[in-house]
N, C-alpha and C positions, 0 to 999 in steps of 0.2 A: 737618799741618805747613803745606800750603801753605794751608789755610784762614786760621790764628792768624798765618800772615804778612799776606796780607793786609788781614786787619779790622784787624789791631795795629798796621802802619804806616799803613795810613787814619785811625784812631781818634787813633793819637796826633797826627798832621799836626792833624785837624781840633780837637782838643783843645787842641796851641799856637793856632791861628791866633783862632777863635771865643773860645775859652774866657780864654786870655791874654792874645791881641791881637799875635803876631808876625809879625812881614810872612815871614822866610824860615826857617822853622824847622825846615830840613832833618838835623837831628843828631835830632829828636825819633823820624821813623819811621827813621831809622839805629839809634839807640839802642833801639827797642823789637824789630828786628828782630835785634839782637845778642845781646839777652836769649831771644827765642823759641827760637832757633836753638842757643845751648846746650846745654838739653837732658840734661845728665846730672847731673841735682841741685843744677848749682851757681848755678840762675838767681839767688837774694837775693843771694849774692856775688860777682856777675857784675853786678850794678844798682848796687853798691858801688861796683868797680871802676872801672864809665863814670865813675861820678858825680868820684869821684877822680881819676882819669888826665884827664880831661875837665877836670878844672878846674886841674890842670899845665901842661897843656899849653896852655890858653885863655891862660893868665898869663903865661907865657913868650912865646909870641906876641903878646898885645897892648902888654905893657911893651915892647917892642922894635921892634914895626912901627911902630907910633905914633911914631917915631924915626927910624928909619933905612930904610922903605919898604919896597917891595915887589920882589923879584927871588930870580935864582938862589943869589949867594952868601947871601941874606937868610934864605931858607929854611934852606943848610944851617947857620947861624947858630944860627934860633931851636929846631931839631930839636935841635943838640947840645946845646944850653943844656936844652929839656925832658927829651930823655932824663937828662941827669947830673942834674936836680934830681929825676925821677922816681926815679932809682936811687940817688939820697944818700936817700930817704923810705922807701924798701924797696920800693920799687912795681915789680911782675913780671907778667908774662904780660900777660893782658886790659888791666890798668891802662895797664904800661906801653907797649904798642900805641896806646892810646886817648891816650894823654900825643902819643905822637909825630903821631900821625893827626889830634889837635887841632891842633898848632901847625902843620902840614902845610896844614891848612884856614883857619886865619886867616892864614897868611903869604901864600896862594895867593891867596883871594876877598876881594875886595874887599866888606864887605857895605852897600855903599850904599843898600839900601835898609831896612837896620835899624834899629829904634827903640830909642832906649834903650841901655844900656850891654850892645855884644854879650859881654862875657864873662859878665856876668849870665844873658843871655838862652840863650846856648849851655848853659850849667850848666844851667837850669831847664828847658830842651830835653831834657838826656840824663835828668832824671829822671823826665820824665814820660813818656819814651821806656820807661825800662825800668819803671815801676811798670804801662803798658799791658801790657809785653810779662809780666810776674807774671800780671796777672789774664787775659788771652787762656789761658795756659797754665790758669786755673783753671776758663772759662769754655765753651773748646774743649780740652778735655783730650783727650792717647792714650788707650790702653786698654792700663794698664800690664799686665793681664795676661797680653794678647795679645802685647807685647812681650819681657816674659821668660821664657814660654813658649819662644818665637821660639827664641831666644838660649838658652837649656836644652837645646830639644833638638837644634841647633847640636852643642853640645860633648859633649852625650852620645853622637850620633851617631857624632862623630869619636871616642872615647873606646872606644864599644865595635869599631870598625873598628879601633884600635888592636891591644886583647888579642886580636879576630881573628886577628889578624897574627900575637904572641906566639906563638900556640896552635899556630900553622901553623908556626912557625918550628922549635917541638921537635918535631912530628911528624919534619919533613923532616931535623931535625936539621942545619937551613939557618942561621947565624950574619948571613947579609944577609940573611934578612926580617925578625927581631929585629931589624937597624939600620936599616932602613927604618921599621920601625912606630916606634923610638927619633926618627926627621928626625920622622915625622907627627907623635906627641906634643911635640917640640919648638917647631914649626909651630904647636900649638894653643892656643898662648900668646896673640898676640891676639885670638884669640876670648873668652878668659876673661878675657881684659882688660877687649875691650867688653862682656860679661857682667859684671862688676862695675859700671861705668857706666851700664848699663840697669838694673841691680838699683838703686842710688841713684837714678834719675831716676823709676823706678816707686814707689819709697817715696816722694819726694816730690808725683808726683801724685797719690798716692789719699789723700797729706795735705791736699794745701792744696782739691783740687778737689771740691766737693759732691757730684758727678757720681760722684765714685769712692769715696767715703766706703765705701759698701757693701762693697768689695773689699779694705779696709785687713786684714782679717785672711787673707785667701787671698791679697795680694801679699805680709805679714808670711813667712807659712808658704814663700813662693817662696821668698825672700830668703836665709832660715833654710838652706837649703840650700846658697848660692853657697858658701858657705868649705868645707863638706865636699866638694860636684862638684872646688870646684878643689884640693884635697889628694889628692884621688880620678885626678886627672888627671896629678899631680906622683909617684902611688907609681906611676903607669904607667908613664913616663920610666924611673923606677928601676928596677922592673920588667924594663922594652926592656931597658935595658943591664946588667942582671946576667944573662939569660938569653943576651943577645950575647956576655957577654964567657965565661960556662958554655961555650957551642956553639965559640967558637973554641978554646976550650982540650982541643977534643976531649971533652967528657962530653955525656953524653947526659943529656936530661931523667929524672928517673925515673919508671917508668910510673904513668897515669894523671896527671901531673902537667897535660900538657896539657889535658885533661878539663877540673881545677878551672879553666884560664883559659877553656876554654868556657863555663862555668858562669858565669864571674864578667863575660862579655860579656853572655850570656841574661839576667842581671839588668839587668844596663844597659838593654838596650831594655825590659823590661817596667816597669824602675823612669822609665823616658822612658814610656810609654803608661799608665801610669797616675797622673803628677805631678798631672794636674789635676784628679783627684777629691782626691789628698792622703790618701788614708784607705786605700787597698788597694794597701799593698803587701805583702800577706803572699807572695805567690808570690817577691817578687821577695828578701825577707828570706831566706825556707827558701832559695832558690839560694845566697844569697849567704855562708851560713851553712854547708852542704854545700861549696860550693868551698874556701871557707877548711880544715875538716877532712878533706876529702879530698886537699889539698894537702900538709898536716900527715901524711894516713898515707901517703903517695907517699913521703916521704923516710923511707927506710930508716934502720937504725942508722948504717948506713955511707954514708951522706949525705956528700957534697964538701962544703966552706966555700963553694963557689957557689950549690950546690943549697938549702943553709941557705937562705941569702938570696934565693933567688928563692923559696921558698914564705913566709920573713917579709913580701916586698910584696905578695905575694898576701893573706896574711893581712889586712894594714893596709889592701890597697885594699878590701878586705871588708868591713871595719871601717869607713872612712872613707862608704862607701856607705850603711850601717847607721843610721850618724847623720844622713844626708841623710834618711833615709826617716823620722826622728822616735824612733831608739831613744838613749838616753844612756847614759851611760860604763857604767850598774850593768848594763843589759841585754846590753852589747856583752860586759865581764866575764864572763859566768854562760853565755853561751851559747858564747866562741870563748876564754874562759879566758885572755884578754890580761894580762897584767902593767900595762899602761895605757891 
Protein backbone atom coordinates (compact mmCIF):
# COMPACT_ATOMS: atom_id res chain seq x y z
CA UNK A 1 0.00 0.00 0.00
CA UNK A 2 2.30 2.50 0.81
CA UNK A 3 4.47 1.60 -2.31
CA UNK A 4 1.28 2.12 -5.01
CA UNK A 5 0.64 5.35 -2.93
CA UNK A 6 3.55 6.69 -3.63
CA UNK A 7 4.47 5.95 -7.37
CA UNK A 8 0.58 6.62 -8.12
CA UNK A 9 0.47 10.02 -6.70
CA UNK A 10 4.05 10.80 -8.27
CA UNK A 11 3.02 9.32 -11.56
CA UNK A 12 -0.15 10.86 -11.83
CA UNK A 13 1.34 14.69 -10.69
CA UNK A 14 4.03 14.06 -13.39
CA UNK A 15 1.57 12.75 -15.98
CA UNK A 16 -0.79 16.19 -15.59
CA UNK A 17 2.06 18.50 -15.54
CA UNK A 18 4.60 16.75 -18.59
CA UNK A 19 2.24 14.95 -20.20
CA UNK A 20 -0.93 17.61 -20.35
CA UNK A 21 0.70 20.70 -19.56
CA UNK A 22 -1.00 21.79 -16.07
CA UNK A 23 0.63 24.19 -13.82
CA UNK A 24 -1.26 22.89 -10.48
CA UNK A 25 -2.90 19.74 -10.80
CA UNK A 26 -3.12 18.82 -7.32
CA UNK A 27 -6.82 16.81 -7.63
CA UNK A 28 -4.62 14.44 -10.04
CA UNK A 29 -2.42 12.59 -7.05
CA UNK A 30 -5.54 13.35 -4.70
CA UNK A 31 -7.61 11.38 -7.11
CA UNK A 32 -5.29 8.58 -7.66
CA UNK A 33 -4.61 8.11 -4.11
CA UNK A 34 -8.58 7.93 -3.45
CA UNK A 35 -8.65 5.16 -5.85
CA UNK A 36 -5.54 3.10 -4.31
CA UNK A 37 -6.77 3.36 -0.94
CA UNK A 38 -10.15 1.77 -1.53
CA UNK A 39 -9.36 -1.22 -1.82
CA UNK A 40 -12.18 -3.53 -1.59
CA UNK A 41 -13.29 -4.15 -5.08
CA UNK A 42 -14.81 -1.05 -5.63
CA UNK A 43 -11.77 0.81 -7.28
CA UNK A 44 -13.66 1.17 -11.26
CA UNK A 45 -16.61 2.47 -9.31
CA UNK A 46 -14.83 4.54 -7.20
CA UNK A 47 -12.81 6.36 -10.61
CA UNK A 48 -16.58 6.75 -11.54
CA UNK A 49 -17.52 8.38 -8.76
CA UNK A 50 -14.40 11.10 -8.63
CA UNK A 51 -14.97 11.67 -12.10
CA UNK A 52 -18.77 12.50 -11.28
CA UNK A 53 -18.84 14.11 -7.99
CA UNK A 54 -15.72 16.15 -9.31
CA UNK A 55 -17.43 17.47 -11.93
CA UNK A 56 -20.63 18.74 -9.66
CA UNK A 57 -19.09 20.20 -7.62
CA UNK A 58 -16.30 21.90 -10.13
CA UNK A 59 -19.66 23.49 -11.80
CA UNK A 60 -21.29 24.59 -8.89
CA UNK A 61 -18.37 26.26 -7.78
CA UNK A 62 -17.19 27.94 -10.84
CA UNK A 63 -20.73 29.08 -12.12
CA UNK A 64 -21.03 31.01 -8.86
CA UNK A 65 -17.45 32.14 -7.84
CA UNK A 66 -16.95 33.73 -10.95
CA UNK A 67 -19.90 35.97 -9.49
CA UNK A 68 -19.93 36.60 -6.35
CA UNK A 69 -16.23 35.86 -4.95
CA UNK A 70 -14.48 34.27 -2.74
CA UNK A 71 -15.32 33.97 1.21
CA UNK A 72 -17.07 32.44 4.20
CA UNK A 73 -20.75 32.95 3.37
CA UNK A 74 -19.57 32.00 -0.49
CA UNK A 75 -18.43 28.76 0.48
CA UNK A 76 -21.42 27.75 2.41
CA UNK A 77 -23.33 29.00 -0.71
CA UNK A 78 -21.54 26.99 -3.31
CA UNK A 79 -21.36 23.63 -0.89
CA UNK A 80 -25.26 23.75 -0.36
CA UNK A 81 -25.96 24.50 -3.97
CA UNK A 82 -23.34 21.14 -4.83
CA UNK A 83 -24.49 18.92 -2.39
CA UNK A 84 -28.61 19.44 -3.35
CA UNK A 85 -27.57 19.11 -7.18
CA UNK A 86 -25.51 16.05 -6.24
CA UNK A 87 -28.39 14.58 -4.27
CA UNK A 88 -31.24 15.57 -6.98
CA UNK A 89 -28.61 13.27 -9.52
CA UNK A 90 -28.57 10.31 -7.09
CA UNK A 91 -24.98 10.85 -6.14
CA UNK A 92 -24.05 9.16 -2.65
CA UNK A 93 -21.15 8.29 -0.59
CA UNK A 94 -17.61 8.68 -2.63
CA UNK A 95 -19.48 10.93 -5.18
CA UNK A 96 -21.12 12.87 -3.20
CA UNK A 97 -18.02 13.65 -0.73
CA UNK A 98 -16.03 14.61 -3.89
CA UNK A 99 -19.16 16.93 -5.14
CA UNK A 100 -18.77 18.73 -1.83
CA UNK A 101 -14.73 18.60 -1.53
CA UNK A 102 -14.75 20.09 -5.17
CA UNK A 103 -16.75 23.09 -4.65
CA UNK A 104 -14.86 23.36 -1.14
CA UNK A 105 -11.69 23.67 -3.39
CA UNK A 106 -12.48 26.00 -5.90
CA UNK A 107 -14.42 28.39 -3.58
CA UNK A 108 -11.35 28.25 -1.26
CA UNK A 109 -8.14 28.45 -3.99
CA UNK A 110 -7.72 30.93 -5.88
CA UNK A 111 -6.10 29.09 -8.96
CA UNK A 112 -4.16 31.89 -10.48
CA UNK A 113 -1.84 30.16 -11.83
CA UNK A 114 -4.13 27.86 -14.12
CA UNK A 115 -4.20 27.57 -17.58
CA UNK A 116 -7.09 27.10 -19.36
CA UNK A 117 -10.61 26.40 -18.24
CA UNK A 118 -9.96 25.11 -14.47
CA UNK A 119 -13.06 23.05 -14.47
CA UNK A 120 -11.96 21.31 -17.53
CA UNK A 121 -8.59 20.85 -16.14
CA UNK A 122 -9.81 19.68 -12.37
CA UNK A 123 -12.12 16.99 -14.41
CA UNK A 124 -9.25 15.72 -16.37
CA UNK A 125 -7.13 15.87 -13.09
CA UNK A 126 -9.41 13.38 -11.28
CA UNK A 127 -9.40 11.03 -14.18
CA UNK A 128 -6.10 10.59 -14.72
CA UNK A 129 -5.80 10.45 -11.04
CA UNK A 130 -7.84 7.45 -10.72
CA UNK A 131 -7.04 5.48 -14.09
CA UNK A 132 -3.12 5.81 -12.29
CA UNK A 133 -4.45 4.72 -9.26
CA UNK A 134 -6.40 1.28 -11.45
CA UNK A 135 -3.10 0.37 -12.95
CA UNK A 136 -0.74 0.87 -9.65
CA UNK A 137 -3.28 -1.54 -8.15
CA UNK A 138 -2.44 -3.91 -11.26
CA UNK A 139 1.00 -3.16 -11.44
CA UNK A 140 1.97 -3.26 -7.43
CA UNK A 141 -0.69 -5.63 -6.64
CA UNK A 142 -1.31 -7.40 -2.69
CA UNK A 143 -1.19 -10.88 -2.46
CA UNK A 144 -4.68 -11.69 -2.34
CA UNK A 145 -4.16 -14.82 -0.98
CA UNK A 146 -2.07 -13.84 1.82
CA UNK A 147 -4.91 -11.48 2.57
CA UNK A 148 -7.80 -13.85 2.83
CA UNK A 149 -6.14 -16.32 4.38
CA UNK A 150 -5.46 -13.45 7.06
CA UNK A 151 -9.05 -12.73 7.48
CA UNK A 152 -10.22 -16.78 7.39
CA UNK A 153 -8.40 -17.69 9.82
CA UNK A 154 -9.46 -14.45 11.91
CA UNK A 155 -12.95 -15.74 12.11
CA UNK A 156 -12.35 -19.36 12.15
CA UNK A 157 -10.19 -18.77 15.07
CA UNK A 158 -12.84 -16.79 16.83
CA UNK A 159 -15.48 -19.36 15.58
CA UNK A 160 -13.92 -22.35 17.09
CA UNK A 161 -13.23 -20.21 20.62
CA UNK A 162 -16.86 -19.82 20.24
CA UNK A 163 -18.24 -23.83 20.39
CA UNK A 164 -15.24 -24.06 22.95
CA UNK A 165 -17.26 -21.95 25.08
CA UNK A 166 -20.73 -23.86 24.07
CA UNK A 167 -19.03 -27.25 25.06
CA UNK A 168 -17.79 -25.84 28.36
CA UNK A 169 -21.02 -24.38 29.04
CA UNK A 170 -23.11 -27.82 29.21
CA UNK A 171 -20.31 -29.61 30.86
CA UNK A 172 -20.68 -26.90 33.83
CA UNK A 173 -24.11 -26.78 33.14
CA UNK A 174 -23.18 -22.92 33.42
CA UNK A 175 -26.05 -20.77 31.13
CA UNK A 176 -23.33 -17.44 31.33
CA UNK A 177 -20.72 -19.17 29.52
CA UNK A 178 -23.31 -19.94 26.65
CA UNK A 179 -24.06 -16.05 26.94
CA UNK A 180 -20.76 -15.14 26.82
CA UNK A 181 -19.55 -17.29 23.78
CA UNK A 182 -23.44 -15.81 22.41
CA UNK A 183 -21.62 -11.57 22.97
CA UNK A 184 -18.30 -13.31 21.34
CA UNK A 185 -20.29 -14.60 18.16
CA UNK A 186 -22.21 -11.48 18.15
CA UNK A 187 -18.85 -9.52 18.16
CA UNK A 188 -17.66 -11.37 15.20
CA UNK A 189 -19.88 -9.77 12.90
CA UNK A 190 -17.31 -7.18 11.77
CA UNK A 191 -14.86 -9.37 11.08
CA UNK A 192 -16.91 -11.32 8.55
CA UNK A 193 -17.87 -8.10 7.41
CA UNK A 194 -14.33 -7.14 6.58
CA UNK A 195 -13.87 -10.74 5.35
CA UNK A 196 -16.48 -10.22 2.72
CA UNK A 197 -14.58 -7.06 1.61
CA UNK A 198 -11.25 -8.72 1.42
CA UNK A 199 -12.84 -11.61 -0.54
CA UNK A 200 -14.18 -8.85 -3.28
CA UNK A 201 -10.96 -6.93 -3.36
CA UNK A 202 -8.87 -10.42 -3.66
CA UNK A 203 -11.13 -11.41 -6.56
CA UNK A 204 -10.55 -8.35 -8.15
CA UNK A 205 -6.80 -8.44 -7.91
CA UNK A 206 -5.96 -11.66 -9.26
CA UNK A 207 -8.40 -10.18 -12.17
CA UNK A 208 -7.12 -7.41 -13.36
CA UNK A 209 -3.28 -7.89 -12.16
CA UNK A 210 -0.94 -10.19 -14.30
CA UNK A 211 1.01 -10.79 -11.40
CA UNK A 212 -1.88 -12.68 -9.78
CA UNK A 213 -3.31 -14.24 -12.95
CA UNK A 214 -1.77 -17.53 -11.60
CA UNK A 215 -3.73 -17.49 -8.25
CA UNK A 216 -7.31 -16.78 -9.81
CA UNK A 217 -8.31 -20.40 -9.29
CA UNK A 218 -6.97 -20.86 -5.56
CA UNK A 219 -8.43 -17.07 -4.54
CA UNK A 220 -11.86 -18.53 -6.56
CA UNK A 221 -11.66 -21.63 -4.23
CA UNK A 222 -11.06 -19.13 -1.10
CA UNK A 223 -13.90 -17.11 -1.89
CA UNK A 224 -16.22 -20.17 -2.41
CA UNK A 225 -16.03 -20.52 0.95
CA UNK A 226 -16.94 -16.88 2.67
CA UNK A 227 -20.79 -17.43 2.39
CA UNK A 228 -20.58 -20.91 4.02
CA UNK A 229 -17.79 -19.65 7.16
CA UNK A 230 -20.27 -17.02 7.47
CA UNK A 231 -23.58 -19.12 7.77
CA UNK A 232 -21.28 -21.32 9.79
CA UNK A 233 -20.81 -18.52 12.23
CA UNK A 234 -24.61 -17.30 12.25
CA UNK A 235 -25.76 -21.21 13.32
CA UNK A 236 -23.23 -20.54 16.22
CA UNK A 237 -25.00 -17.50 17.54
CA UNK A 238 -28.07 -19.90 17.28
CA UNK A 239 -26.44 -22.31 18.72
CA UNK A 240 -24.99 -19.91 22.03
CA UNK A 241 -28.45 -19.04 22.50
CA UNK A 242 -30.49 -22.23 22.46
CA UNK A 243 -28.04 -23.96 24.63
CA UNK A 244 -28.34 -20.55 26.90
CA UNK A 245 -31.73 -20.44 27.04
CA UNK A 246 -31.80 -24.94 27.57
CA UNK A 247 -29.33 -24.25 30.73
CA UNK A 248 -31.41 -21.45 32.35
CA UNK A 249 -34.39 -23.44 32.17
CA UNK A 250 -32.68 -25.85 34.30
CA UNK A 251 -32.10 -28.96 31.67
CA UNK A 252 -29.13 -30.41 31.22
CA UNK A 253 -27.29 -31.09 28.08
CA UNK A 254 -27.78 -34.72 27.20
CA UNK A 255 -24.87 -36.79 27.46
CA UNK A 256 -22.28 -36.64 25.20
CA UNK A 257 -23.81 -33.77 23.52
CA UNK A 258 -21.15 -31.67 24.57
CA UNK A 259 -18.48 -34.07 22.88
CA UNK A 260 -20.25 -33.40 19.35
CA UNK A 261 -19.51 -29.52 20.03
CA UNK A 262 -15.91 -30.52 20.66
CA UNK A 263 -15.84 -32.31 17.70
CA UNK A 264 -17.40 -29.65 15.71
CA UNK A 265 -14.53 -26.98 17.15
CA UNK A 266 -11.57 -29.69 16.24
CA UNK A 267 -12.88 -29.39 12.77
CA UNK A 268 -12.74 -25.83 12.65
CA UNK A 269 -9.09 -25.49 13.38
CA UNK A 270 -8.15 -28.39 11.16
CA UNK A 271 -10.52 -27.17 8.43
CA UNK A 272 -8.25 -23.50 9.34
CA UNK A 273 -4.82 -25.57 8.97
CA UNK A 274 -5.51 -27.04 5.98
CA UNK A 275 -7.48 -24.18 3.70
CA UNK A 276 -4.46 -23.56 1.93
CA UNK A 277 -3.78 -26.77 0.42
CA UNK A 278 -7.80 -26.83 -0.33
CA UNK A 279 -7.77 -30.60 -1.05
CA UNK A 280 -7.30 -32.33 2.45
CA UNK A 281 -9.85 -31.97 4.37
CA UNK A 282 -10.83 -35.36 4.92
CA UNK A 283 -9.88 -35.39 8.74
CA UNK A 284 -11.79 -32.41 9.11
CA UNK A 285 -15.14 -33.81 7.10
CA UNK A 286 -15.07 -37.36 9.22
CA UNK A 287 -15.15 -34.86 12.62
CA UNK A 288 -17.51 -32.98 11.24
CA UNK A 289 -19.68 -35.71 10.13
CA UNK A 290 -19.38 -37.72 13.52
CA UNK A 291 -20.40 -34.63 15.60
CA UNK A 292 -23.39 -33.94 13.57
CA UNK A 293 -24.58 -37.95 14.37
CA UNK A 294 -23.39 -38.06 17.59
CA UNK A 295 -25.40 -35.06 18.41
CA UNK A 296 -28.34 -36.80 16.80
CA UNK A 297 -27.76 -39.98 19.13
CA UNK A 298 -27.35 -37.69 22.39
CA UNK A 299 -30.92 -36.67 22.17
CA UNK A 300 -32.94 -39.28 23.53
CA UNK A 301 -36.54 -40.23 22.71
CA UNK A 302 -37.31 -37.98 25.48
CA UNK A 303 -35.47 -35.07 24.03
CA UNK A 304 -36.87 -31.24 25.41
CA UNK A 305 -38.04 -28.84 22.42
CA UNK A 306 -34.53 -27.17 23.60
CA UNK A 307 -32.44 -30.01 23.26
CA UNK A 308 -34.29 -30.57 19.71
CA UNK A 309 -32.84 -27.50 18.73
CA UNK A 310 -29.53 -27.34 19.97
CA UNK A 311 -28.53 -30.63 18.26
CA UNK A 312 -30.63 -29.17 14.79
CA UNK A 313 -27.60 -26.19 14.88
CA UNK A 314 -25.27 -28.44 15.61
CA UNK A 315 -26.37 -30.44 12.74
CA UNK A 316 -26.47 -27.38 10.18
CA UNK A 317 -23.19 -25.82 11.56
CA UNK A 318 -21.90 -29.36 10.34
CA UNK A 319 -23.42 -28.90 7.32
CA UNK A 320 -22.64 -25.43 6.49
CA UNK A 321 -18.89 -26.35 7.35
CA UNK A 322 -19.22 -29.34 4.80
CA UNK A 323 -19.94 -27.14 2.02
CA UNK A 324 -16.98 -24.87 2.87
CA UNK A 325 -14.72 -27.78 2.54
CA UNK A 326 -16.12 -28.42 -1.20
CA UNK A 327 -18.93 -31.04 -0.59
CA UNK A 328 -22.59 -30.08 -2.14
CA UNK A 329 -26.09 -30.39 -1.19
CA UNK A 330 -26.16 -34.50 -2.61
CA UNK A 331 -23.02 -35.32 -0.49
CA UNK A 332 -24.12 -33.37 2.68
CA UNK A 333 -27.83 -35.47 2.08
CA UNK A 334 -26.40 -39.16 1.99
CA UNK A 335 -24.03 -38.75 4.67
CA UNK A 336 -26.13 -36.42 7.60
CA UNK A 337 -29.48 -37.51 5.87
CA UNK A 338 -30.62 -33.55 5.79
CA UNK A 339 -34.11 -32.90 4.51
CA UNK A 340 -32.16 -29.73 2.80
Amino acid sequence: MIVRLALGTSLAWLIATEAVGHVQPFFAPVAAALTIAAGIGQRRSVVVELVVGVSVGILAGEVLITSIGRGPWQIALVVLLAVSAASMLGLKGMALMQSTTSAVLIAAVLPAAATGNPAVARFIDALIGGVVGLVMTAVVPTNPLRDLDREIQSVLRGLASILDEVAESMRLEDAGVAWTALQEARALQPTLDGLASTSSSATEVSRISPLRWSQREHVRLYTSTVHDIDNAVRDARVLARRVTSMLRHGEAAPEGMDESVDALADAVRIFGGDLQEYERFDEAKDKLVGAALAATEALSGSGTLNASAVVAQIRSLAADLLFASGWNAADVDKWLQLDD
